[in-house]
C-alpha positions as CSV (number, residue, x, y, z in Angstrom):
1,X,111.2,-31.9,56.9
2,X,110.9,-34.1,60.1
3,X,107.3,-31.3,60.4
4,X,106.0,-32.9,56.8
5,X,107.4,-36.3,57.8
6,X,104.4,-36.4,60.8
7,X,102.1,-35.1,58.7
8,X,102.0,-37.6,56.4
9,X,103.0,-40.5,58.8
10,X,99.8,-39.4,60.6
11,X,97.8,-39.0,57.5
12,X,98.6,-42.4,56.5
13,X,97.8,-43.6,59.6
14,X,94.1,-42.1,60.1
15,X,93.1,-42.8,56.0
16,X,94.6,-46.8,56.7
17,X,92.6,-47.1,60.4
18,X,89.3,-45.3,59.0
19,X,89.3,-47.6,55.7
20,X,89.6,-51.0,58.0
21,X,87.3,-49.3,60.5
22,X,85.0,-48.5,57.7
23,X,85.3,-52.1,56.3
24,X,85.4,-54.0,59.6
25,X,82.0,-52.3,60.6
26,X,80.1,-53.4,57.5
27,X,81.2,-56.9,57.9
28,X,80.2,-57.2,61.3
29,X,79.7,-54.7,63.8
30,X,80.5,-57.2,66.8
31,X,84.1,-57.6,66.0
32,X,84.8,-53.6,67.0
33,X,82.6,-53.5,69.2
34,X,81.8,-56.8,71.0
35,X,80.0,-55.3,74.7
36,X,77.8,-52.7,72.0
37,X,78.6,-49.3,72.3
38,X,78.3,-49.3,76.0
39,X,82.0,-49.6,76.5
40,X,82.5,-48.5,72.7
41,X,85.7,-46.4,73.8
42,X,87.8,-49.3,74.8
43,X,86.6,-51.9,72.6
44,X,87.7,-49.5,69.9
45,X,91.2,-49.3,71.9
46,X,91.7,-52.7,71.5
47,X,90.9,-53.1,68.1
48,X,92.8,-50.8,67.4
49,X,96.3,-53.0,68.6
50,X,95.2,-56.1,66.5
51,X,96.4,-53.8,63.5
52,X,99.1,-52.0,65.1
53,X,101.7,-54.2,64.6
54,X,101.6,-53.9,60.8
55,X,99.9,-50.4,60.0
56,X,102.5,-48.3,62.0
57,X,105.4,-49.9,59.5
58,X,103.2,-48.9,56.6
59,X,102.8,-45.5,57.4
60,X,106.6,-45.2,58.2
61,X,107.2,-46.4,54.9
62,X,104.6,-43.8,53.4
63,X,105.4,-40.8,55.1
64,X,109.4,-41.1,54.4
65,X,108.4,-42.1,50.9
66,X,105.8,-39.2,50.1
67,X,108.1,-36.6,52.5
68,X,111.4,-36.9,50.5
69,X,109.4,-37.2,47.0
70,X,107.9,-34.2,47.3
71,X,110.6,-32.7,49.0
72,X,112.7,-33.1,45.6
73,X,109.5,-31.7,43.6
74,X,109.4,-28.8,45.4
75,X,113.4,-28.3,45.3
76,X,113.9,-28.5,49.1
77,X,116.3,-31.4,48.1
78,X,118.2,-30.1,45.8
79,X,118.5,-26.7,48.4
80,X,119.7,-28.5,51.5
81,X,122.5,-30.4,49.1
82,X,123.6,-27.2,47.5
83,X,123.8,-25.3,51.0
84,X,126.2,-28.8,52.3
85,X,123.4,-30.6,54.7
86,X,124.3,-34.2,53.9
87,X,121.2,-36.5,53.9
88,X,122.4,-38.1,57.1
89,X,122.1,-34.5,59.1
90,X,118.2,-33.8,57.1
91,X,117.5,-37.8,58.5
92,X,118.5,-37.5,62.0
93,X,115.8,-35.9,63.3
94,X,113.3,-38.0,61.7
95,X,114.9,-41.0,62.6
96,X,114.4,-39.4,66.1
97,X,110.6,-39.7,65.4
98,X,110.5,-43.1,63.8
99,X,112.8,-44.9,66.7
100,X,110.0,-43.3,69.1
101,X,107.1,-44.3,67.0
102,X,108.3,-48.1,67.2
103,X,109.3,-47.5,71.0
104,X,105.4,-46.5,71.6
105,X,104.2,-49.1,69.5
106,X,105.9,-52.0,71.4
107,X,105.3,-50.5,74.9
108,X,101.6,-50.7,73.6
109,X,101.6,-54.1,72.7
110,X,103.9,-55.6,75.3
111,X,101.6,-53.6,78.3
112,X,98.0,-52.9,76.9
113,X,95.2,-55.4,75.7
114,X,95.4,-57.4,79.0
115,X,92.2,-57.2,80.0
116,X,90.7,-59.3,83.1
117,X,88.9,-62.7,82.1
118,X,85.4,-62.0,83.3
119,X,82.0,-62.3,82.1
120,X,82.6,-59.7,79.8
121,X,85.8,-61.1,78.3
122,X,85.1,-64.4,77.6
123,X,81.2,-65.4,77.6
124,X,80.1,-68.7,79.1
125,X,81.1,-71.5,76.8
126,X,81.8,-75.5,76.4
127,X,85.6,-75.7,77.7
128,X,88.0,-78.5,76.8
129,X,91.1,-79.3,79.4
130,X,93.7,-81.8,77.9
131,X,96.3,-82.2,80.4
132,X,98.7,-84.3,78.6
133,X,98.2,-87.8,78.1
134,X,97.0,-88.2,81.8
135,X,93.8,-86.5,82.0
136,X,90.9,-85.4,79.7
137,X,88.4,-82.6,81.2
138,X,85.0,-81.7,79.0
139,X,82.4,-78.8,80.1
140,X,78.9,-78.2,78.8
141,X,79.7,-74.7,80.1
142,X,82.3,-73.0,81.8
143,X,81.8,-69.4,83.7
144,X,85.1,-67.5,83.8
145,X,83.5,-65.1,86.5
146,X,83.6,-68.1,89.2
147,X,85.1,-70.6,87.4
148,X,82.5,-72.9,88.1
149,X,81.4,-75.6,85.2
150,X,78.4,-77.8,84.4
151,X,78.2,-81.3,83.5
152,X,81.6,-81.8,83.4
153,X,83.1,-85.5,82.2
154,X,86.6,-86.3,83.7
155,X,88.6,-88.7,82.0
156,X,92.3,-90.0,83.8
157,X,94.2,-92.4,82.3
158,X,97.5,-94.3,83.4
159,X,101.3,-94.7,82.1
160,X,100.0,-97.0,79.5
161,X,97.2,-95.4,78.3
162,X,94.6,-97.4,80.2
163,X,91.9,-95.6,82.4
164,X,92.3,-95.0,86.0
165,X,89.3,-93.2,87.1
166,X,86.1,-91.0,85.8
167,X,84.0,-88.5,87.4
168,X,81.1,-87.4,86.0
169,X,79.5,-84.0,87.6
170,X,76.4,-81.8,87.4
171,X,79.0,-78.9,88.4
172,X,82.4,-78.2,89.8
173,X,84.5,-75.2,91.0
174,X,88.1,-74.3,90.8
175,X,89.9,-72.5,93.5
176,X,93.6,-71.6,93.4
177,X,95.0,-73.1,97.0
178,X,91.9,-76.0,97.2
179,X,91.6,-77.0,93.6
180,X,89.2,-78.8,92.2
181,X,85.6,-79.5,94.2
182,X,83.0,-81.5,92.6
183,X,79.2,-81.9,92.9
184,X,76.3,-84.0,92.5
185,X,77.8,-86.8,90.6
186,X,79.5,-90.2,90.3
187,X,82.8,-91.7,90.8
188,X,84.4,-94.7,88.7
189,X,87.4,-96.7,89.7
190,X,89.7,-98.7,87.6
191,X,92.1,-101.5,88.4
192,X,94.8,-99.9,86.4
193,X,99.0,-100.2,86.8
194,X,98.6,-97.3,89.2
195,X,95.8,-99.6,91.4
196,X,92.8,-99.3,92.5
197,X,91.8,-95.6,93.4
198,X,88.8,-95.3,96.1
199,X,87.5,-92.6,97.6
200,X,87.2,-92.4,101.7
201,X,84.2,-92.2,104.0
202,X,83.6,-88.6,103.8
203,X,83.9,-88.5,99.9
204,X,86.9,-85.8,100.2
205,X,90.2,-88.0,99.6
206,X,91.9,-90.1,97.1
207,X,93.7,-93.0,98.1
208,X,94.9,-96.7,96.0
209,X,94.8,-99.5,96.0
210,X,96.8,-102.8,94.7
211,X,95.7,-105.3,93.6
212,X,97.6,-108.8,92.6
213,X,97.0,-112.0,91.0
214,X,97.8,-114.9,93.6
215,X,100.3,-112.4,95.2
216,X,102.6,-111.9,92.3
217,X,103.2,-107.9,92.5
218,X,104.6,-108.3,88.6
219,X,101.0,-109.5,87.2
220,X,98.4,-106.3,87.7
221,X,94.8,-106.9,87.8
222,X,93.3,-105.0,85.4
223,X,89.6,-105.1,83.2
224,X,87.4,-102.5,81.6
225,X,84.8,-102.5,84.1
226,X,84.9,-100.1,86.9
227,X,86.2,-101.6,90.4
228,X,84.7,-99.2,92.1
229,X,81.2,-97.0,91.7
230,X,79.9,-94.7,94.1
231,X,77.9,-91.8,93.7
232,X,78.4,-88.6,95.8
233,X,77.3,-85.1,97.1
234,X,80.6,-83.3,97.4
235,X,84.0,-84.7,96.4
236,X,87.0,-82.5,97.1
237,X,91.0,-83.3,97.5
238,X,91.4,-85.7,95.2
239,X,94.7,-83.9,94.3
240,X,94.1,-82.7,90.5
241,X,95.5,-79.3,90.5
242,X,94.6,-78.4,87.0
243,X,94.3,-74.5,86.1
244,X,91.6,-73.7,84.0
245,X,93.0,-70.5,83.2
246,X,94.9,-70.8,80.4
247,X,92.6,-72.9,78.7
248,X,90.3,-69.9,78.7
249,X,92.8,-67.6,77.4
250,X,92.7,-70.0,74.7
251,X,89.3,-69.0,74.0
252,X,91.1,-65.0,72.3
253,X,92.7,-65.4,69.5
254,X,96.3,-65.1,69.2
255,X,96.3,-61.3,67.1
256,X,94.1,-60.3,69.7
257,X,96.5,-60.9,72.6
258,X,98.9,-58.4,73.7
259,X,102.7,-59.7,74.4
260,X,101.9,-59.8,78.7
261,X,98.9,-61.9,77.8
262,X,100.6,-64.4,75.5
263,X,104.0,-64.9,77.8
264,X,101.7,-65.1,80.9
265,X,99.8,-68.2,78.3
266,X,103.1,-69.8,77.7
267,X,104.3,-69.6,81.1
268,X,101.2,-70.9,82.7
269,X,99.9,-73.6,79.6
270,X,101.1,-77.3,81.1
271,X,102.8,-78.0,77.8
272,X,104.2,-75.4,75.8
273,X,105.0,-77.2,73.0
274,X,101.6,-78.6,72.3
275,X,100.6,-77.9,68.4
276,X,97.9,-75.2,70.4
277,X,100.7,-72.9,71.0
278,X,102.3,-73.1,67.8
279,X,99.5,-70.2,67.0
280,X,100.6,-68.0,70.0
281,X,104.1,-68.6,70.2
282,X,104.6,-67.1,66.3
283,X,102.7,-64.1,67.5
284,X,104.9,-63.7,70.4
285,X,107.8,-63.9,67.6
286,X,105.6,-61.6,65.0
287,X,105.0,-58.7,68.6
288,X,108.9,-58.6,69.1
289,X,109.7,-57.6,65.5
290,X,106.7,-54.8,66.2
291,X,109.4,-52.3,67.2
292,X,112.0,-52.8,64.8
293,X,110.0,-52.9,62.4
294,X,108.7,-49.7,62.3
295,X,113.1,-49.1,62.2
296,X,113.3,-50.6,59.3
297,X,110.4,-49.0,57.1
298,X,111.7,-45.6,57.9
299,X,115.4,-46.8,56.4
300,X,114.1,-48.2,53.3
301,X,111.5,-45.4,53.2
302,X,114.4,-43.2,53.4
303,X,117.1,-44.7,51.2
304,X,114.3,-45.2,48.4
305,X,113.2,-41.3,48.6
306,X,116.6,-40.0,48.6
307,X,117.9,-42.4,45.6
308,X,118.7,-40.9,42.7
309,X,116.0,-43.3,40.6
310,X,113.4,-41.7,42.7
311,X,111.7,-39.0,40.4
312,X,108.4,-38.7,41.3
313,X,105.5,-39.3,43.7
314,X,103.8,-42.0,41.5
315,X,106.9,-43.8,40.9
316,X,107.5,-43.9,44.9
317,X,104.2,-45.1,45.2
318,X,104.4,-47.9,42.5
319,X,107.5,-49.2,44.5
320,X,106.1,-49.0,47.8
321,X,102.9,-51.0,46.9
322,X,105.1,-53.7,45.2
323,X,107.4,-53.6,48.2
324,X,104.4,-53.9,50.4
325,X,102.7,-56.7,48.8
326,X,106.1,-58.5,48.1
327,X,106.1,-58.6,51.9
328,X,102.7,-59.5,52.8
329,X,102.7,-62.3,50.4
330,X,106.6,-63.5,52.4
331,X,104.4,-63.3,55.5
332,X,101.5,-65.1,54.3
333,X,103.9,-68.2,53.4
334,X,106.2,-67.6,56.3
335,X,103.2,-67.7,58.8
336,X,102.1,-71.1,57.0
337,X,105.2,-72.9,57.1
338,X,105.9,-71.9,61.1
339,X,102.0,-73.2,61.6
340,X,103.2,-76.7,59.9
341,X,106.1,-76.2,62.0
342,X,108.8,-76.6,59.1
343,X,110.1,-73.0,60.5
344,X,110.7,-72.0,64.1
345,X,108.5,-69.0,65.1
346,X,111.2,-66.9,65.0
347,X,112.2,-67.2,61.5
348,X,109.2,-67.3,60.6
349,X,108.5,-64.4,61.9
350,X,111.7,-62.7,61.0
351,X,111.6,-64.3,57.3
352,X,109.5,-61.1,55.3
353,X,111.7,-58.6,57.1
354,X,115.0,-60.4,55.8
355,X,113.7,-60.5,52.3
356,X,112.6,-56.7,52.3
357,X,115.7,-55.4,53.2
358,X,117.6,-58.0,50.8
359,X,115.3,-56.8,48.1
360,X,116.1,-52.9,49.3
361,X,120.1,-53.8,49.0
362,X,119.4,-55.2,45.1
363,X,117.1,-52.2,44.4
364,X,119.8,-50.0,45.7
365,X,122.5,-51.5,43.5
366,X,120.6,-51.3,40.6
367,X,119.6,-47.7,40.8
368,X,123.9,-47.0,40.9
């Protein structure tokens, strides 16, 4: 049995793949295959693991369903029963299969679609950089290759909202241990509750300033109008260590992101908790239920086949389809409420799965 349960698990598998291949190609050849068929081989890799997460339950659903039902056509069933092989013995094995299916499934998505961020990731684009309520970053265009952007406009802003300085630059460069260097452009200073920030000499520090009304330290000097406006050549160390990396990772969407790429987001992003993440952080939650998942298909794929309501193929598949878009439609309105944040990611995530196997448990009792 566990021979027919493959056969159909991978016949399931290769007729659900080709049909969104097939589908996914008419509407728009670029979203399979972004680089042209060049690198076709792993552009169709990672294509692939965007629909991983959700086809390989299916087909564990399908191929217990379909195995069992016509396992009891053919009178296999009824055989292994009357020769005393319990259903749990006849299971084991393809239980076996199953738990290594999700196994696979989740090492796939947890250590594959991490590819580099170069020029053939991510194209050059406009880049936005929102670092809190303290600083404001906006690129024409940003090259992920060098990290180096053009007319960029730098906004910082003090405790109380007020602004503290602007650069505006025909291009700047990140490095990792010198941070941020800036070129061809112009500085404005503000007197803000911070001070007066000023840039030395050689354009490559940033020091303040106080300044006071008639030496009271409590009353800050502060107007609209820049206190300071110099234009420069270079300007470097001005100590904004700001990562542009995870702001480009923001540029892939969140299904096409394997688990590595998503913690390594979340680790990295400066606040977590911004509404940006809210996207990335219910994948994360929808990636860890990848594996169990596939666990909990075969069960119900199982239980339903070897019920005793379970007469025929047509029947199994009419319950299947209902179970199948029952759950799809739980997903769809769990996945909206966690985006509104009136569910955690988790629940959200785990919310379809619940009511599947709740629904299972009632279908169960009513079939005694």
């Amino acid at each position: 049995m566990a021979r027919e349960w493959t056969t159909w698990f991978l016949g399931c598998l290769v007729f659900l793949v080709g049909t969104i291949f097939l589908f996914s190609i008419v509407e728009d050849f670029g979203q399979v295959f972004p680089r042209g068929l060049e690198y076709w081989g792993e552009d169709f890799f990672y294509w692939l693991l965007t629909y991983l997460p959700w086809l390989l339950p299916i087909c564990c659903l399908g191929a217990s369903l379909f195995s069992l039902s016509f396992a009891r056509k053919r009178g296999e069933w009824t055989a292994m029963l009357a020769n005393g092989i319990s259903p749990m013995q006849s299971f084991i094995l393809i239980s076996v299969i199953g738990v290594c299916v999700g196994l696979t499934s989740d090492w796939l998505m947890k250590h594959s679609g991490n590819r580099s961020m170069d020029i053939n990731d991510i194209r050059a684009r406009s880049l936005k950089m929102q670092i809190g309520q303290d600083r404001l970053w906006y690129f024409k265009s940003f090259d992920p290759s060098t990290f180096t952007g053009n007319d960029l406009q730098l906004f910082s802003y003090g405790s109380q909202g007020e602004d503290v300085l602007r650069i505006r630059a025909n291009r700047a460069g990140w490095d990792a241990q010198d941070g941020w260097t800036f070129y061809d452009g112009r500085f404005l200073g503000f007197h803000s509750s911070l001070g007066l920030p000023i840039i030395d000499n050689n354009k490559s520090a940033l020091k303040w300033e106080k300044d006071f009304i008639s030496g009271n330290e409590g009353d800050l000097y502060q107007t609209k109008s820049p206190g300071l406006n110099r234009t420069f050549d270079r300007l470097t160390d001005i100590g904004f260590k700001d990562d542009p990396s995870p702001y480009l990772w923001l540029q892939k969407r969140p299904k096409d992101m394997s688990a590595l790429e998503i913690n390594r987001l979340l680790d990295r992003f400066p606040n977590p908790q911004n509404r940006e993440m809210i996207p990335y952080r219910l994948r994360k939650a929808q990636l860890w239920w990848n594996g169990p998942a596939c666990l909990v298909a075969l069960l119900i794929g199982l239980g339903l086949g070897s019920s005793r309501g379970s007469s025929t193929p047509a029947k199994l598949a009419g319950v299947s389809l209902l179970g199948a878009l029952g759950f799809y439609l739980a997903r769809t309105l769990s996945d909206s409420l966690g985006e509104q944040q009136i569910l955690s990611p988790m629940l959200s995530a785990s919310l379809p799965y619940c009511l599947v196997i709740l629904g299972a448990v009632l279908f169960f009792k009513m079939q005694k």
